[in-house]
C-alpha positions as CSV (number, residue, x, y, z in Angstrom):
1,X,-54.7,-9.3,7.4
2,X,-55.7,-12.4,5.8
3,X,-57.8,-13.8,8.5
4,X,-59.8,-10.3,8.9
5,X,-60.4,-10.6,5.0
6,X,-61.8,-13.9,5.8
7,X,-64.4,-13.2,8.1
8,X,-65.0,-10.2,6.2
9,X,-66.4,-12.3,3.2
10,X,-67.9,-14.6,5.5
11,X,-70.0,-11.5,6.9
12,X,-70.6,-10.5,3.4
13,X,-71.8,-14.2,2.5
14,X,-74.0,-14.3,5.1
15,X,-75.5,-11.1,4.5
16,X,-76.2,-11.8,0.6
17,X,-77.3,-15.3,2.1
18,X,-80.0,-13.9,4.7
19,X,-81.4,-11.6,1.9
20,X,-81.7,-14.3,-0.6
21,X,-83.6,-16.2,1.7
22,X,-85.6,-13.1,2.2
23,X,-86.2,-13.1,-1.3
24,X,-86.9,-16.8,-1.9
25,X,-89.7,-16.9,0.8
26,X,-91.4,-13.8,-1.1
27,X,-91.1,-15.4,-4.7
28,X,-92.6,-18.9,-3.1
29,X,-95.5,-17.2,-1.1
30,X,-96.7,-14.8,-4.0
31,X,-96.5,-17.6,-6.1
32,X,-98.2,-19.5,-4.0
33,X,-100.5,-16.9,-3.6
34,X,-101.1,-16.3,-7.4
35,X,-101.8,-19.8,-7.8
36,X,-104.5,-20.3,-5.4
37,X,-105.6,-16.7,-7.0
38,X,-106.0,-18.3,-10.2
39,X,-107.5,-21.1,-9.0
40,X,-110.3,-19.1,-6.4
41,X,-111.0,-16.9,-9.1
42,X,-111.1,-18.4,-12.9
43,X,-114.4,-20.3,-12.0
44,X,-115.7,-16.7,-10.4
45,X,-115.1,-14.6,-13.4
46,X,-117.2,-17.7,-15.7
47,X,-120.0,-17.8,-13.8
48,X,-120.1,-14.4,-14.2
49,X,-119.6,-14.4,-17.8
């Protein structure tokens, strides 16, 4: 019982791991994206102004 409850949380673990991950790539590549938005666009929107 107690070793099936083991590898139960370490399936769980991994899981919430895997998804984290998931979610760290997307926070890092739209912020990466945002900031090279900024960047491309605030001289754009002045030199239209």
């Amino acid at each position: 019982m107690r070793g099936k409850e083991m590898s139960n949380f370490i399936e769980f673990f991994r899981m919430v791991l895997s998804y984290l991950m998931v979610f760290a790539v997307i926070v890092v590549v739209s912020g990466i994206g945002g900031f090279i938005g900024v960047k491309v666009w605030k001289p754009k929107t002045k030199e239209n102004e």
